[in-house]
C-alpha positions in Angstrom: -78.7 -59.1 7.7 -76.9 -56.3 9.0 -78.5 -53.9 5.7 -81.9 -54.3 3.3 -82.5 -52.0 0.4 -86.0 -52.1 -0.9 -86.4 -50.6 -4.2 -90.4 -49.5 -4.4 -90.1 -47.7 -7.7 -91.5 -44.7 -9.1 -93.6 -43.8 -12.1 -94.0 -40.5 -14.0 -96.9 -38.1 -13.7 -97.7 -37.6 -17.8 -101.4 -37.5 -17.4 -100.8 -33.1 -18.5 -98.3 -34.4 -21.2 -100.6 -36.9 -22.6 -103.8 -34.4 -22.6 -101.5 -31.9 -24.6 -100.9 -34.8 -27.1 -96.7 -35.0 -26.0 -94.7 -38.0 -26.7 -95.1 -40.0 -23.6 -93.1 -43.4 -22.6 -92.0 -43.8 -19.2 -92.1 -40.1 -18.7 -92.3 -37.1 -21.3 -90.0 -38.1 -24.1 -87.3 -35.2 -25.0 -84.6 -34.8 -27.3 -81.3 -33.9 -27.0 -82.5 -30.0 -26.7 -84.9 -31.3 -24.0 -87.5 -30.6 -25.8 -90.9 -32.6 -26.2 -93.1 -33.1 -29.4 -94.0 -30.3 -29.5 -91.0 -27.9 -30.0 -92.3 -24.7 -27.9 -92.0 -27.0 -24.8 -89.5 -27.6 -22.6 -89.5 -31.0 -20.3 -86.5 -31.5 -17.9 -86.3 -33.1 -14.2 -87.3 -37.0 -12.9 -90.5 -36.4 -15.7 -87.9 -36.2 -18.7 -87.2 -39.6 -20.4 -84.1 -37.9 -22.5 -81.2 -39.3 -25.2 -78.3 -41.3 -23.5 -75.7 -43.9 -24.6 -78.2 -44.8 -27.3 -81.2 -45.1 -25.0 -83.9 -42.9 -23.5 -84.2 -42.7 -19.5 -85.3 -40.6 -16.7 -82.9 -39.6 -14.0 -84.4 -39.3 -10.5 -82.2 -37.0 -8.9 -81.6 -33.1 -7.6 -78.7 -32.8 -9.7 -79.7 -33.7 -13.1 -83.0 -31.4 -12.6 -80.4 -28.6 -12.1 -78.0 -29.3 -14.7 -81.6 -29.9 -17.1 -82.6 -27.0 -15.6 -79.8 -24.9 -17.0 -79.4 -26.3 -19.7 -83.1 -25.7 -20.8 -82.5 -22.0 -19.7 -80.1 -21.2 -21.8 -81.8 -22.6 -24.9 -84.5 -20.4 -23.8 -82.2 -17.4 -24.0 -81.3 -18.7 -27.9 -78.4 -21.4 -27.1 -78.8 -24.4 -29.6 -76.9 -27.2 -27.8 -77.6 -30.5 -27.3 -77.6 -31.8 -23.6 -74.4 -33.6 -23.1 -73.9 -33.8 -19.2 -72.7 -36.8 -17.6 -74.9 -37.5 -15.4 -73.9 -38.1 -11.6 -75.4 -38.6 -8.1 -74.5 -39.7 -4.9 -76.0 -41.0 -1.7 -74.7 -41.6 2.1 -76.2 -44.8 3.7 -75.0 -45.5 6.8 -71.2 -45.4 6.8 -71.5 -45.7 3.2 -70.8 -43.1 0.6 -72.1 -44.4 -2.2 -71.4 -41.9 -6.1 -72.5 -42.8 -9.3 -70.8 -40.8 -12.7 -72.1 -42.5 -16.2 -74.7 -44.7 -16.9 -72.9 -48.1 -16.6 -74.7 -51.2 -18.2 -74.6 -54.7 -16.7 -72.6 -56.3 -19.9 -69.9 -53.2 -19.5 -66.1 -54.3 -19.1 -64.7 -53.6 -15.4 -61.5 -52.7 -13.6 -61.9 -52.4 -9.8 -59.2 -50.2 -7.7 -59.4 -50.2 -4.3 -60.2 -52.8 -1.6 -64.2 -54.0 -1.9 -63.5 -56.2 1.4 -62.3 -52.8 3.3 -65.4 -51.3 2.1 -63.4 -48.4 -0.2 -63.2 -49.1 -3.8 -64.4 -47.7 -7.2 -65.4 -49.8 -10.1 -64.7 -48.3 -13.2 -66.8 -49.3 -16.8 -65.5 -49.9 -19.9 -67.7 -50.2 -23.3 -65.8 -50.7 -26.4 -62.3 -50.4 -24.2 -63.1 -46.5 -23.0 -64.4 -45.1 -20.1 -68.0 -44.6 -19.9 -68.5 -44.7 -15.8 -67.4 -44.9 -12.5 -69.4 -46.4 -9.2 -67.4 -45.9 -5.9 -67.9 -46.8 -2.5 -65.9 -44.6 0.1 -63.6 -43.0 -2.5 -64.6 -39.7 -3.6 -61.0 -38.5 -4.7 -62.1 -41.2 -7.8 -65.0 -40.1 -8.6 -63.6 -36.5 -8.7 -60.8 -37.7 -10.9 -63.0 -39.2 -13.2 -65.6 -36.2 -13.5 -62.7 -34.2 -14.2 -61.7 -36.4 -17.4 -65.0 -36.3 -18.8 -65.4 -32.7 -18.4 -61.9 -32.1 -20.0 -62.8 -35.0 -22.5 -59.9 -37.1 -21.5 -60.2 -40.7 -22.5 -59.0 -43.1 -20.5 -58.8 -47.0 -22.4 -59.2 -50.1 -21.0 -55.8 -52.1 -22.3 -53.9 -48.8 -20.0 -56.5 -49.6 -16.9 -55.6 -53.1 -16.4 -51.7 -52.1 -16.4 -50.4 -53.9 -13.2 -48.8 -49.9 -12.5 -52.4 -48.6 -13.2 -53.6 -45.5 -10.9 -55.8 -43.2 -11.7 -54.5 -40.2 -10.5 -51.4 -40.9 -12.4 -53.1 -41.0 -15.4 -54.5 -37.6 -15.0 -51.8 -35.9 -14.1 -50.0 -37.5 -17.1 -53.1 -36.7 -19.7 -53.1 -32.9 -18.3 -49.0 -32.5 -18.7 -49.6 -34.2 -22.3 -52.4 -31.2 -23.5 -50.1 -28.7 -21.9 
């Protein structure tokens, strides 16, 4: 095998949660403030088991402790906004650039563009015909274009991905000229 990925797995350190009597299952829960049980306290970071499409789940990664981070922050300073990021990360392994935007379930509808057999491609997710996620392998330019449509709340439905014409950039370009 020329690559082997060995997933050890991590649990979360709650024993200080638990002892201050905080809602604990797989890591401190939080709602969609970030905050725990017990309102005067914040959780945020891989510890934070936090609302998502439906679910609660931690995200191990520098950049959803920053954007937590912030976000818990400003509710300090009196904000009163849920936490609606879409989570994101990346890794390089190898010759591999490997970005995640969404959380993407296994029974999630798919459109791939690209080439998977040149080793450059993007698979986009689907649930109930919209966008929900993007996992790309060598093609960053997606993954930009698809953290810019979230951000600017620009849907993008299945029926229009699996247009023989379909490209993404396209799209974009046409959604933008549309709001303008």
């Amino acid at each position: 095998a020329d690559l082997f990925v060995v997933g050890i797995g991590v649990q979360p350190n709650v024993e200080i949660a638990e002892e201050a009597e905080l809602s604990t299952d797989n890591g401190i829960v939080v709602d969609t403030q970030l905050r725990t049980s017990d309102p005067n306290i914040f959780a945020l970071g891989d510890c934070a088991s936090f609302p998502v499409a439906g679910k609660n789940l931690r995200l191990e990664s520098v950049q959803n402790a920053v954007d937590q981070a912030k976000h818990v922050a400003n509710q300090i300073l009196g904000a009163d906004e849920p936490y609606t990021v879409t989570p994101w990360f990346w890794s390089t392994q190898g010759r591999y650039r490997l970005q995640m935007t969404g959380i993407i379930h296994s029974d999630d509808e798919i459109k791939v563009l690209g080439d998977p057999a040149k080793k450059k491609f993007s698979v986009l997710a689907f649930r109930h015909g919209e966008l929900i996620g993007v996992e790309s392998v060598n093609q960053p330019a997606d993954q930009t274009i698809v953290r810019r449509m979230f951000n600017e709340r620009i849907p993008l439905h299945l029926t229009d991905a699996l247009a023989d014409d379909f490209d993404l950039r396209s799209h974009l370009k046409h959604a933008i000229s549309a709001i303008a």
